[in-house]
Structures are given as C-alpha cells and as structure tokens.
C-alpha positions as a printed Julia matrix, in Angstrom:
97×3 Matrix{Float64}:
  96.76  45.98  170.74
  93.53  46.47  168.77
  89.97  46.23  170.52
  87.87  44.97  167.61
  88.12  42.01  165.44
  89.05  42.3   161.48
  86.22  43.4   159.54
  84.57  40.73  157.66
  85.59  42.76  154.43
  89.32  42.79  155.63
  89.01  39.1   156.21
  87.28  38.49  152.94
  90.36  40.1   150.88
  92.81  38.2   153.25
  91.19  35.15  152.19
  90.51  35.36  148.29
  94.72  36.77  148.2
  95.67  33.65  150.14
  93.88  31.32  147.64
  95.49  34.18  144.83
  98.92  32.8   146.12
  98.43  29.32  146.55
  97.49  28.73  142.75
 100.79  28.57  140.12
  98.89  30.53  137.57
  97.93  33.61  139.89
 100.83  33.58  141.97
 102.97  36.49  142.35
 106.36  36.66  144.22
 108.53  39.45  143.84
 106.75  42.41  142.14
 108.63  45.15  139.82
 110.68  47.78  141.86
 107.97  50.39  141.54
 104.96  48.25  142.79
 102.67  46.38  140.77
 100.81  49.17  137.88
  96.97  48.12  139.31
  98.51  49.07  142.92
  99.64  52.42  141.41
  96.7   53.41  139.65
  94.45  52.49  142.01
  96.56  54.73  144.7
  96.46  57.94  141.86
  92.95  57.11  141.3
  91.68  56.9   145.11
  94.19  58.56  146.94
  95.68  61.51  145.12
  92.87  62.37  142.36
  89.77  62.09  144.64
  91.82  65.25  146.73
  91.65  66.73  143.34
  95.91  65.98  142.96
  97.03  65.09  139.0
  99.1   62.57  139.99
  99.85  59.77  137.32
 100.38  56.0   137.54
 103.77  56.4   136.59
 104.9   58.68  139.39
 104.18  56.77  142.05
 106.6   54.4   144.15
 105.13  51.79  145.94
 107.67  50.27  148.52
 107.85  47.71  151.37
 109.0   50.65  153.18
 112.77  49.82  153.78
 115.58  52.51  154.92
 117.32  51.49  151.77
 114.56  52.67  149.6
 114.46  55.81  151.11
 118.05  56.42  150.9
 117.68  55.5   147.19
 114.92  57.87  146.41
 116.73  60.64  147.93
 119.84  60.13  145.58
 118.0   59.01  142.48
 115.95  62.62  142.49
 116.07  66.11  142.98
 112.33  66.44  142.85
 109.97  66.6   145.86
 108.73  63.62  146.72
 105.89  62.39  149.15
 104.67  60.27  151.46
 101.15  58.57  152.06
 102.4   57.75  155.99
 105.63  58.84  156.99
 106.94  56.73  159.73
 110.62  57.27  159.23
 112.96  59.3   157.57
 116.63  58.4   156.85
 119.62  60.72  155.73
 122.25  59.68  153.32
 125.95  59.81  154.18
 126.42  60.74  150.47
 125.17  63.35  148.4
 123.32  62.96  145.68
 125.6   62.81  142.39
C-alpha cells in the first residue's frame, strides 16, 4: 500500500499519455523490441551519463521485464549486461551457442 496520493506531476503525464493513446495519429501499440529510441536516450542521457557512464542510445534494452527476455539476453550476449532494478533473475537450461 502507498500512504500518499500520486503527485499532481505523475497524474499530469498519466493524463496527457491517455489522451496520446486515444488519438489514431499519436497512438502507439507495440513498440520495437529494444524500446522506443526517445525512451533510450533519455535513459543514457539521465540515468547513465549524469553518473558520468558513456553509455549510448543504442546499447540500451528497454523491456516489459519478462523471464523470457532475460533468458534471451543471456544467450544473445557474452557481454556484461545491467540492470536499472533487478527484481529477478532467471537461468537458462541451455547454454549460450
């Protein structure tokens, strides 16, 4: 449970991207596998390079956070790769090929 109510900010945003939606010419459904390229520069720009991290655009994976994403990260690379909030971690059955 939460003890205070949305800020009006929060609310605001909610708002304006239900009015986003409900218009045929701003609507979005589906976005590309690797999140929308606004959401990842924004998340390079505010998140990684305001820690003083070179991160580009083009690395980042945004994801609605599914096991099955996971499991395909893990056997798509070798490289490291992080996490903004870890909440769970899965383990292939299969190695990476």
């Amino acid at each position: 449970d939460v003890t205070e109510p949305l800020p009006r900010v929060c609310v605001d945003a909610l708002h304006a991207a239900t009015d986003e939606m409900a218009a045929r010419a701003t609507f979005k459904g589906y976005g590309p596998e690797q999140g929308y390229a606004f959401l990842r520069e924004a998340v390079a720009q505010h998140v990684y390079a305001a820690r003083g991290c070179k991160i580009d655009a083009d690395e980042i994976f945004i994801s609605d956070g599914s096991k099955c994403d996971c499991g395909n990260i893990r056997r798509s690379s070798r490289r490291t790769c992080a996490s903004r909030f870890p909440t769970r971690f899965t383990r292939s059955m299969s190695t990476p090929t």
